[in-house]
C-alpha positions in Angstrom: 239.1 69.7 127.2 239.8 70.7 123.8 242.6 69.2 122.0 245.8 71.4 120.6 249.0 70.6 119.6 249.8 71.3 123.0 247.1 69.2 124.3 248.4 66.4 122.1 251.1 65.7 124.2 249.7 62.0 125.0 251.8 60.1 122.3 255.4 60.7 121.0 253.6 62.3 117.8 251.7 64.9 119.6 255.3 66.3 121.4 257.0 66.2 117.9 253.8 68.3 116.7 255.0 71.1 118.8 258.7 71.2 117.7 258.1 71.0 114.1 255.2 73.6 113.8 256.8 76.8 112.7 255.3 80.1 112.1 252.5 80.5 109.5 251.7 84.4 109.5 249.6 84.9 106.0 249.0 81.0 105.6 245.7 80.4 104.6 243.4 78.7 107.5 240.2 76.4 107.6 236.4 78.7 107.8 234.8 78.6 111.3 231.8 76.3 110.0 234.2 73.5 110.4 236.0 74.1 113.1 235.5 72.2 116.5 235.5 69.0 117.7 233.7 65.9 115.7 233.3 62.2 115.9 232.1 59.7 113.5 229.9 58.3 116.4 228.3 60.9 119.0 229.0 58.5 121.5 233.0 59.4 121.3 232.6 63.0 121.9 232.6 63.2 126.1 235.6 61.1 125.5 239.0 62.8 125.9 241.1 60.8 123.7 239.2 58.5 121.1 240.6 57.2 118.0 237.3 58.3 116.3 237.3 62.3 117.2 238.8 64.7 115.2 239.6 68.1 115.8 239.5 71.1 113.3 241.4 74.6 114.2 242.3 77.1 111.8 245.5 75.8 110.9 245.5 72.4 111.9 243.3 68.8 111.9 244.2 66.6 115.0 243.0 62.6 115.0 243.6 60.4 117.8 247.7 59.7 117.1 248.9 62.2 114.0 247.5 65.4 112.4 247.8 67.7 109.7 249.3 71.4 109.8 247.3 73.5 107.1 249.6 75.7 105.0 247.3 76.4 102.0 243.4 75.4 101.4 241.8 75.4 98.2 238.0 75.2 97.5 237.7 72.2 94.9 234.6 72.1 92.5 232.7 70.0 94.9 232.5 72.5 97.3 235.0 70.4 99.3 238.3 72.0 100.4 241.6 70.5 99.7 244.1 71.2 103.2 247.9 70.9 102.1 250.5 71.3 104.5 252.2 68.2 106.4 250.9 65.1 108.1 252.8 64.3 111.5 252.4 61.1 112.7 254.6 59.1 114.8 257.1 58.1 112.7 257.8 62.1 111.3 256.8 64.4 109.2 256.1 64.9 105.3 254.2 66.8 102.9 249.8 66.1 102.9 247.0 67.2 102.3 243.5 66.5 103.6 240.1 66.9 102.0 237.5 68.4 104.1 233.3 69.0 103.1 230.9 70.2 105.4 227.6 68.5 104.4 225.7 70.1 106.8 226.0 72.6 109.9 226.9 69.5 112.2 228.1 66.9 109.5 231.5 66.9 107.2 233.2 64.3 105.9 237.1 63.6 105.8 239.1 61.2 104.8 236.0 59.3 103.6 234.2 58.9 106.5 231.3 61.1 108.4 232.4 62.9 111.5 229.4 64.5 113.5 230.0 67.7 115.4 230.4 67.1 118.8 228.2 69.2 121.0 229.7 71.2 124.1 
């Protein structure tokens, strides 16, 4: 089942993702070669709800228990992209970024650590 801000709906945070999300016509959004679902250990991805998934849409990167809404990205010098928006977590809402780079077709890292592309 692939996870939304709708889908989040598990946790306090996912429900508070919903309300606080407003429109974002023109914002800039996250390329296709990163989007989907990733772990940082294949065995995670069948899981529904793992602490180690991600998910990256367009606009958004979901974890486990907070996320990130995308307002602007920026390629950095790296070839990594910088996400800015806000980070929702459980305990609200407040300007963040996120750092994204896509090592290879089924690798990127974020955050520091290497998420694998979960296969459908």
């Amino acid at each position: 089942m692939k996870r939304t801000f709708a889908g989040l709906a598990r946790g306090p945070v996912l429900g508070a993702l919903l309300v606080l999300m407003p429109g974002t016509a023109g914002a800039d959004v996250l390329p296709k070669s990163m989007r989907g679902e990733w772990a940082s250990d294949l065995a995670a991805c069948p899981e529904q709800a793992s602490e180690i998934k991600m998910t990256v849409e367009p606009k958004s990167v979901l974890f486990y228990e907070h996320g990130y809404e995308i307002r602007r990205v920026v390629r950095l010098k790296d070839g990594s992209l910088k996400a800015s928006g806000f980070a929702v977590a459980d305990d609200g809402r407040a300007r963040g970024s996120i750092t994204l780079k896509l090592l290879s077709a089924d690798t990127l890292q974020a955050r520091g650590e290497i998420y694998h592309r979960c296969k459908k």
